[in-house]
N, C-alpha and C positions, 0 to 999 in steps of 0.2 A: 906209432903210439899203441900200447898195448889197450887193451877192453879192461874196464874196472872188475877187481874181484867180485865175487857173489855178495859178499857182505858189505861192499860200496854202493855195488849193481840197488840192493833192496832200498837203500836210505836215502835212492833221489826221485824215486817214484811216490805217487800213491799207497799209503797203506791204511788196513781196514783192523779195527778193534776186536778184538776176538771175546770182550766181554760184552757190547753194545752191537755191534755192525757197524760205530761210525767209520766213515773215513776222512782220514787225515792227508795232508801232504805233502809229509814227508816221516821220518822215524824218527826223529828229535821233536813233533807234533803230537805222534802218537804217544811218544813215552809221557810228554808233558799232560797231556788227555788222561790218562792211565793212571797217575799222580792225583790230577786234582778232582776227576771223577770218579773214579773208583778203589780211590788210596785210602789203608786204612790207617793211614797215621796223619795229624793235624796238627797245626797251633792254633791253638784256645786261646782266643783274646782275656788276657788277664785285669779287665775291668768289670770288677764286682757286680754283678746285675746281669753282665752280655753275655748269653751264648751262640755269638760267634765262633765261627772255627773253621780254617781253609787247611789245606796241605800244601799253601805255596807262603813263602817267605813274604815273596815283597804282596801279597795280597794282606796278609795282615800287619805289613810295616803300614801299609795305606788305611787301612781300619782304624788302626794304634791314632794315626794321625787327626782323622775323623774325629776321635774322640781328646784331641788336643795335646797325645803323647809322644813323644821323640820315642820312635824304635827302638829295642834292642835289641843291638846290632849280635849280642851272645847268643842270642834264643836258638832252642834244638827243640826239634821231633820230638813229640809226648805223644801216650797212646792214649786215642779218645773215641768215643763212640756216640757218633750224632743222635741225636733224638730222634 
């Protein structure tokens, strides 16, 4: 059995945020961390009055719902700049 490459080797350990210090663990945690921490792009809940706004899809399919809307399943990345 050979030893995983470097770039397998990294993705089943431990890894640490190089904007924050957190650590995560594993690199599919980090990039998710990376995203909804420190991403600058959102979706802006599109109910008149809410300024909500995450970088992750099903976080604002779940909001959407909250406020009594079926998702749309089309929505894309807009650029926005929280408050």
């Amino acid at each position: 059995m050979s030893s995983p490459s470097p770039s397998q080797a990294s993705d089943n350990g431990p890894q640490t945020c190089g904007l924050c210090g957190a650590t995560l663990g594993n690199s599919s945690h980090l990039a998710r961390h990376k995203a909804s921490v420190h991403g600058q792009t959102y979706y802006p809940c599109t109910v008149s009055g809410c300024d909500f706004a995450t970088s992750r899809q099903d976080s604002l399919n779940n909001h959407l719902r909250a406020h009594g809307i079926s998702p749309d399943k089309g929505a894309r990345f807009v650029s926005y700049t929280p408050r």
